[in-house]
C-alpha positions as CSV (number, residue, x, y, z in Angstrom):
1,X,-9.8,-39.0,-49.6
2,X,-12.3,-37.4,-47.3
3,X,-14.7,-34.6,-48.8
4,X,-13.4,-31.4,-46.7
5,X,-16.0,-30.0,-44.2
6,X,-18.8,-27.6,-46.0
7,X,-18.7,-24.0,-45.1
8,X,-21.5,-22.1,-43.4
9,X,-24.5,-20.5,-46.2
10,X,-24.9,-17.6,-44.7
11,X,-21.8,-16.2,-46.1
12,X,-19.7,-15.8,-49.5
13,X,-16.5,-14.9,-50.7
14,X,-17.4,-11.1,-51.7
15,X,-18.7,-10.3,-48.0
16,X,-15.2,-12.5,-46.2
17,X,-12.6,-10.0,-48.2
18,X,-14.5,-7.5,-47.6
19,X,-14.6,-8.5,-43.3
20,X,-11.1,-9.1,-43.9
21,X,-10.4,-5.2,-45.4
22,X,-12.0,-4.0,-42.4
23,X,-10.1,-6.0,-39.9
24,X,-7.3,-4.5,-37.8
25,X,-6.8,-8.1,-36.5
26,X,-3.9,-9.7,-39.2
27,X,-4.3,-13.6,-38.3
28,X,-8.1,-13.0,-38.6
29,X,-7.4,-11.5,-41.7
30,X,-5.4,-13.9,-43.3
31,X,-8.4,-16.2,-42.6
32,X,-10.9,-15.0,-43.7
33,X,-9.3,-14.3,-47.3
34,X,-8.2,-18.1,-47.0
35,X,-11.4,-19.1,-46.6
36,X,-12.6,-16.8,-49.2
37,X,-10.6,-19.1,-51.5
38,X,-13.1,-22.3,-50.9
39,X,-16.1,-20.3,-51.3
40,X,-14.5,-19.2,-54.3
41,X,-14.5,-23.0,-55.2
42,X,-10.7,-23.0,-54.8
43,X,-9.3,-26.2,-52.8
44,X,-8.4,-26.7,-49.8
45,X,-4.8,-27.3,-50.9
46,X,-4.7,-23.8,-52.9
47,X,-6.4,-22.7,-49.5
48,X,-3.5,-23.7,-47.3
49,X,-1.3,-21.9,-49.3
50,X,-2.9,-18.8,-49.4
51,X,-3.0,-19.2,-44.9
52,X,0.5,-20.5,-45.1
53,X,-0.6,-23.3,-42.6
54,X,-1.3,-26.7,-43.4
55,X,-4.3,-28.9,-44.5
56,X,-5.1,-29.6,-40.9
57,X,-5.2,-26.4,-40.0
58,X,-7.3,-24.8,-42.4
59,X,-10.1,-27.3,-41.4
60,X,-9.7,-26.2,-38.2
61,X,-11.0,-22.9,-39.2
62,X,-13.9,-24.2,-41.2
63,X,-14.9,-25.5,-37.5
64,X,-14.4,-22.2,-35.8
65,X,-16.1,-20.2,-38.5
66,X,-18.7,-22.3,-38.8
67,X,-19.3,-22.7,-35.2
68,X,-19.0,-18.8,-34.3
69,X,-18.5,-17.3,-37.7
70,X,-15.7,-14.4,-38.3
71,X,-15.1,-14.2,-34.3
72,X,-14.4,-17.3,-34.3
73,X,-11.0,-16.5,-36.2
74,X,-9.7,-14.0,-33.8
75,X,-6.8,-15.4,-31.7
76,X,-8.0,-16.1,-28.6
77,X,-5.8,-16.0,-25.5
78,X,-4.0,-18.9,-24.3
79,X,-5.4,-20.3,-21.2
80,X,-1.8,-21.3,-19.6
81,X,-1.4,-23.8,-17.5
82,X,-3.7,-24.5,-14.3
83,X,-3.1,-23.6,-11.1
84,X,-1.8,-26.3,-8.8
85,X,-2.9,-24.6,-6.0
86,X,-6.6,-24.9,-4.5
87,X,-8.4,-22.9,-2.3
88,X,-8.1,-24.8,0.4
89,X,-4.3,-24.7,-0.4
90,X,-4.5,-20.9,-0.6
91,X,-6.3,-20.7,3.3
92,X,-3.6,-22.3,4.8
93,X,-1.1,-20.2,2.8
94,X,-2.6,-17.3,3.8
95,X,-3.0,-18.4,7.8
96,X,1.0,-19.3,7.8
97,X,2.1,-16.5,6.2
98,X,-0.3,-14.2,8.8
99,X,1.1,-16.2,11.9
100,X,4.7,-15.8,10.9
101,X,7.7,-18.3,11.5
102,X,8.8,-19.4,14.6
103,X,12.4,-19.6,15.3
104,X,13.0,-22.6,16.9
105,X,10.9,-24.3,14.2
106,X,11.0,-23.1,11.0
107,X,14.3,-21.8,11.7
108,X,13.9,-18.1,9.8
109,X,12.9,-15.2,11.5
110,X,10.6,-13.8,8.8
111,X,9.0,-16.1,5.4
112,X,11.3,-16.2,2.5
113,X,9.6,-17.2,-1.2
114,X,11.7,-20.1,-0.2
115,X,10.2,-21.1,3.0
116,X,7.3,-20.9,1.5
117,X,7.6,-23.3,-1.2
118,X,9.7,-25.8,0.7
119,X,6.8,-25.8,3.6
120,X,3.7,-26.2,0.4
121,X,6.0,-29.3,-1.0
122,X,6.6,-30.7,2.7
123,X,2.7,-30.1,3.5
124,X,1.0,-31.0,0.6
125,X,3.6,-32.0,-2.1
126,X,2.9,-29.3,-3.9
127,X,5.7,-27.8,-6.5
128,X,5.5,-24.6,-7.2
129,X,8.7,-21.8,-8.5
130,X,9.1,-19.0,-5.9
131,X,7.6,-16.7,-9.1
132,X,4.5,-18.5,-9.4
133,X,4.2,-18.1,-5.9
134,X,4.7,-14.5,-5.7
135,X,2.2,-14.2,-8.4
136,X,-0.2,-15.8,-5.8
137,X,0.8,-14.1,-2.8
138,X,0.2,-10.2,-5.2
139,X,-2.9,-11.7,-6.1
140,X,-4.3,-12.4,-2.9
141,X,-2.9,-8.9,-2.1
142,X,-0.1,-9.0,-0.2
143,X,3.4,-7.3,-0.6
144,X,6.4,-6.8,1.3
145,X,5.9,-4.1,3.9
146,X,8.0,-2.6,6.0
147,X,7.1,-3.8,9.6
148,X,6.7,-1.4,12.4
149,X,8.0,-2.2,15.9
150,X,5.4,-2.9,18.5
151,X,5.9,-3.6,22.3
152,X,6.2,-6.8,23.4
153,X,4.1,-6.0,26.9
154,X,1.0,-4.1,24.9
155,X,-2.1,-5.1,26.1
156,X,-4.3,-5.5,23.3
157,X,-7.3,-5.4,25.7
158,X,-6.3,-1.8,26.9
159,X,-6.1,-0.4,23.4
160,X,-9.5,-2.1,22.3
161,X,-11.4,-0.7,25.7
162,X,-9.1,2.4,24.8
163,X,-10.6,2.9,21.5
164,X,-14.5,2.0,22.7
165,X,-14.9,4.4,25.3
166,X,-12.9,7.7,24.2
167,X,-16.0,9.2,22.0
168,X,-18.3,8.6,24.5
169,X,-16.5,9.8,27.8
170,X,-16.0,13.3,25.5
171,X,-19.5,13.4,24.2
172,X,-20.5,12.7,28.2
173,X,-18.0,15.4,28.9
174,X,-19.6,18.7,26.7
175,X,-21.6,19.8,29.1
176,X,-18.5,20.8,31.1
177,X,-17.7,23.3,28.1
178,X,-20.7,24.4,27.3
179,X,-21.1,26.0,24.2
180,X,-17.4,24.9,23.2
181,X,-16.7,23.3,19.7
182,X,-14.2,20.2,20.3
183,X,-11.1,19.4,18.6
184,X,-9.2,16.5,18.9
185,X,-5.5,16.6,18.8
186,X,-2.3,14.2,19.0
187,X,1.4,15.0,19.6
188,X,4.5,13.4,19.8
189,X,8.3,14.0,19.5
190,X,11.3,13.1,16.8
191,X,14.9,12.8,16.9
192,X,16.2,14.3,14.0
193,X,20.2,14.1,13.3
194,X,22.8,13.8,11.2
195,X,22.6,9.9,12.2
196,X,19.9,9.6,9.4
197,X,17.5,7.2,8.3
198,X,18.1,5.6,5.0
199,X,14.7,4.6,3.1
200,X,13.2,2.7,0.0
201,X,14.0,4.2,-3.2
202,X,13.6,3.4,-7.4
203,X,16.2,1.0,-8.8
204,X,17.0,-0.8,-11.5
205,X,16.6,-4.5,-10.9
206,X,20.0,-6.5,-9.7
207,X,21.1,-3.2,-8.4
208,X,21.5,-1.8,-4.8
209,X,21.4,1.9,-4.7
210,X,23.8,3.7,-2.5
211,X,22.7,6.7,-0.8
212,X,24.9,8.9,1.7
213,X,25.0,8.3,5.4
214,X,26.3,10.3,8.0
215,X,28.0,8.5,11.2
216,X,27.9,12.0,13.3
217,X,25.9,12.5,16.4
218,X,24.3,16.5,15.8
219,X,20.7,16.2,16.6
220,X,17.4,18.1,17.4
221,X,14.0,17.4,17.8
222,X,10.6,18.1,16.2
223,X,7.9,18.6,18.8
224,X,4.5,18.2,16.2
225,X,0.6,18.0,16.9
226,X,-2.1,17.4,14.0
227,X,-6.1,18.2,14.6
228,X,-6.7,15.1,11.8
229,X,-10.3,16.5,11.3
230,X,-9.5,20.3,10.6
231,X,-6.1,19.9,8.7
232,X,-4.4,21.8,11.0
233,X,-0.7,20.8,12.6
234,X,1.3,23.5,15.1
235,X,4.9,22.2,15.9
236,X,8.4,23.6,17.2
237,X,11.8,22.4,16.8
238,X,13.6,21.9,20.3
239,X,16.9,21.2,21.1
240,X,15.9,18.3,24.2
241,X,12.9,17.0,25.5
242,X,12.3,18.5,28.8
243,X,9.3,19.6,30.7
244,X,9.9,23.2,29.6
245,X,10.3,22.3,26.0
246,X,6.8,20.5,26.3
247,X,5.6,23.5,27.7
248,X,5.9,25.8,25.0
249,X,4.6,23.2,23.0
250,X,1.6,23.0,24.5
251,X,1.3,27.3,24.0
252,X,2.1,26.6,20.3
253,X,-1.0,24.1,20.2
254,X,-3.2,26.4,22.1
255,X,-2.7,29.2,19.5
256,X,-3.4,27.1,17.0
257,X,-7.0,25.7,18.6
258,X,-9.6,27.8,17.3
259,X,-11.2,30.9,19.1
260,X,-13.9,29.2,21.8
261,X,-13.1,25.6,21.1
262,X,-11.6,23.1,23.8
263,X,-8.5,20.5,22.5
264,X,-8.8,17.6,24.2
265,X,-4.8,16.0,23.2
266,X,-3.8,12.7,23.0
267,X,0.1,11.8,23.8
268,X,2.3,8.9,25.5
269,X,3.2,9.3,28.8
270,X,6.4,10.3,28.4
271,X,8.1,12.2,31.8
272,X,7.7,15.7,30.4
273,X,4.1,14.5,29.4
274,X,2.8,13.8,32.8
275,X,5.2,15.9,34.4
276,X,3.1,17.7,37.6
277,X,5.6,20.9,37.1
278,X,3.7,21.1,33.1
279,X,2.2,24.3,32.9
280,X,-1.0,23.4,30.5
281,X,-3.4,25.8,28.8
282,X,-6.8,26.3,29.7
283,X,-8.4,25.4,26.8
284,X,-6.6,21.7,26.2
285,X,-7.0,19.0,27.9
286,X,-4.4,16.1,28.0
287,X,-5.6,12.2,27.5
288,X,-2.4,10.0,28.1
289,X,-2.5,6.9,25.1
290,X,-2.4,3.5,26.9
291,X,1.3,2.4,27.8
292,X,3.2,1.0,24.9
293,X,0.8,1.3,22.1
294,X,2.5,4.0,20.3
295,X,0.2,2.6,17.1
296,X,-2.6,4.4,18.3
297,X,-0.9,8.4,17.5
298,X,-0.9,9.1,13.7
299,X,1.9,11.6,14.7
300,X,3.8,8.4,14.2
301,X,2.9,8.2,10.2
302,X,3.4,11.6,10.3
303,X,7.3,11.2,10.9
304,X,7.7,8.4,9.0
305,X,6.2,10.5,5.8
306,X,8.2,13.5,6.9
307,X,11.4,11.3,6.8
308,X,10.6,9.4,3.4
309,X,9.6,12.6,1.8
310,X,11.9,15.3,3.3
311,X,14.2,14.3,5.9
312,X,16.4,10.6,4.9
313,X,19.0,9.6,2.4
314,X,20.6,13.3,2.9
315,X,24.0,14.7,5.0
316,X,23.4,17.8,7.7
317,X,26.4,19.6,7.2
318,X,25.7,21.2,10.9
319,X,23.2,21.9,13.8
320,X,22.1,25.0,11.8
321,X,21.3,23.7,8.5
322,X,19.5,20.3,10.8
323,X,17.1,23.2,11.8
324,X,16.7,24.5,8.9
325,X,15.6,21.5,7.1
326,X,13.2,20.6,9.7
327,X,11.3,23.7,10.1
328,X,10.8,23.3,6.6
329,X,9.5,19.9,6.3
330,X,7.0,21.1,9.0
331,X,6.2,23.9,7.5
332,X,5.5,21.8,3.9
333,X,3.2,19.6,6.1
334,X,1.2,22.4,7.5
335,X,0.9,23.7,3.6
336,X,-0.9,20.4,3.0
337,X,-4.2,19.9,4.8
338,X,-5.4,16.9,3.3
339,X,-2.1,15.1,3.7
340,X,-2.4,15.6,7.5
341,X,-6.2,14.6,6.7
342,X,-5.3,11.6,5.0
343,X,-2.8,10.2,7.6
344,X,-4.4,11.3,11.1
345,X,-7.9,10.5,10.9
346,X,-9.0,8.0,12.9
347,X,-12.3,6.5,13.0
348,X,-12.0,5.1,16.6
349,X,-10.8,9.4,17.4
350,X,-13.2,10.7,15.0
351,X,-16.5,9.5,15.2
C-alpha cells in the first residue's frame, strides 16, 4: 500500500481543533478535526471515520490543505455548468429580439421564450430551456415591458430636429421678455370613466388575479400641466374637450406660473389646442409638439402613473364619485413635487 500524502509543517494538531472551535463553517470543521487525527499520528483509516467520508476523500483534503491551508477546506461554490451561449451568440440575440418578429415570417406578433429558443437551435443549433434563456435575457437586462403605442406615420426626423432646436430658439427668444424668468410647461388631456383600465398587479404564481371591471360608459376628463423643473402641476376636471374647456385651462396654468415669469407650453395639436377662437394668457406661450409623437409630453407618464396608482382596477358607482376620485389623484400629484420631477423632466426640454 501507498504511504498516504504528508501533511504541511507549519501546523499541528493543538492549533487545527482549536481553528476548528472557532469556525462557524461545519464541513470546514469537521476537517480540520479529521485531519487533526493524522497529526495526531492516527491513520488515515481512523481519519475517515472521524470525516465520515472515505479514504479517497480524506486525501483529497491533505491536497487542499496543504496547497491553501485551512481555506482550503471551506466549500467552495459549484461552478455549474458552462454557458452554451457565446458572445457572439448573445449579439445576435440581442439584435433579433430589438428588431422584433415579423408576421409573415416568424409567424408571431411579438417573441415568445419559445421563438426564441426554436430560432437559436434553427440558427446555430444551439439547445437551450426557455429558463436558461430567461436567465440570459434578465442578465443582459431586459424584462417584459408594457409597450406603448406609437404612430405609424411619425417622423422620426421631425422629433429629432424637434428636440435640437427648442432650447435654442427660447434662449434666442429672452430678449423678447426681458427680465422674465422662463418656465417650461406641458399639458394634455385624459378620459377617465367607469370603462376602466385594468393594470399589473402582485400574484401568486399559476394564478390570474381578477379585479372588477365596469362595462358602463360615465366619463369625464382630466385637463393636467406639469412645470417638470419647479414641481409644480395646475389641472381641472372637465366634462368634454372643447375650446372653452381648454380655455379655462389655460387661466388655471397662468395662476400657477410664477409672478413675472413667461410659460412657454408644449401640447399636441389637438382642435381646441390650435383653435383661433382660444383665448390665451399673456404670459404663456403655446409650442405645438410635432404631429403624432405624443412620446415627447411626459403628461403622458403622468396618466399612466395616475391610473396604476389611483385611478384602475376600481368601479365608479356614478359621475359624481368619477369626479371625486379624480380631483383627488390630482390633487395627490400636486402634493408630490419630486414625483412630477421624476417623471417630466426632460433633458432635450430642460437644458
Amino acid at each position: 500500500m501507498r504511504p498516504g500524502i504528508e501533511l504541511r509543517q507549519d501546523y499541528d494538531a493543538p492549533r487545527l481543533r482549536a481553528l476548528a472551535k472557532a469556525t462557524r463553517n461545519a464541513g470546514q470543521s469537521r476537517r480540520l478535526l479529521a485531519l487533526a487525527e493524522i497529526y495526531d499520528g492516527g491513520t488515515r483509516t481512523k481519519a475517515a471515520r472521524l470525516g465520515g467520508v472515505g479514504l479517497q476523500t480524506v486525501r483529497d483534503w491533505v491536497v487542499r490543505f496543504n496547497a491553501h491551508g485551512p481555506d482550503g477546506l471551506v466549500d467552495g461554490k459549484a461552478p455549474g455548468n458552462v454557458c452554451r451561449l457565446s458572445a457572439c451568440h448573445r449579439e445576435a440575440l440581442l439584435a433579433l429580439v430589438e428588431s422584433g418578429p415579423i408576421p409573415a415570417v416568424h409567424g408571431v406578433v411579438r417573441w415568445r421564450l419559445e421563438d426564441l429558443v426554436q430560432w437559436l437551435w434553427d440558427e446555430f443549433r444551439i439547445g437551450v430551456s426557455q429558463t436558461t434563456l430567461g436567465r440570459e435575457l434578465r442578465a443582459l437586462g431586459y424584462r417584459k415591458l408594457s409597450a406603448r403605442p406609437r404612430h405609424h406615420a411619425k417622423s422620426e426626423a421631425a422629433v429629432a430636429v424637434f428636440k435640437k432646436s427648442f432650447p435654442r430658439v427660447w434662449r434666442k427668444s429672452q430678449p423678447a421678455r426681458p427680465g422674465k424668468p422662463l418656465e417650461i410647461w406641458f399639458a394634455d388631456e385624459a378620459r377617465i370613466g367607469q370603462k376602466n383600465k385594468i393594470t399589473r398587479r402582485w400574484a401568486k404564481r399559476g394564478t390570474r388575479p381578477s379585479p372588477p371591471r365596469d362595462l358602463r360608459t360615465a366619463s369625464t376628463y382630466i385637463f393636467g400641466a406639469i412645470c417638470p423643473a419647479e414641481g409644480k402641476a395646475a389641472g381641472l376636471v372637465l366634462p368634454r374637450c372643447t375650446t372653452e374647456a381648454m380655455t379655462l385651462h389655460l387661466a388655471e396654468i397662468s395662476q400657477a406660473v410664477a409672478p413675472g415669469a413667461h410659460a412657454v407650453l408644449l401640447l399636441d395639436q389637438a382642435g381646441w389646442h390650435v383653435s383661433r377662437k382660444l383665448q390665451v394668457p399673456s404670459n404663456i406661450t403655446l409650442l405645438p409638439l410635432p404631429a403624432k409623437a405624443p412620446e415627447l409630453n411626459p403628461v403622458e407618464n403622468i396618466w399612466q402613473y395616475l391610473r396604476e396608482n389611483w385611478l384602475s382596477n376600481r368601479v365608479f358607482t356614478s359621475y359624481t364619485d368619477i369626479l371625486d376620485h379624480c380631483c383627488a389623484a390630482w390633487n395627490k400629484l400636486v402634493a408630490q413635487p419630486w414625483t412630477i420631477m421624476s417623471i417630466g423632466l426632460r433633458d432635450w426640454a430642460n437644458a
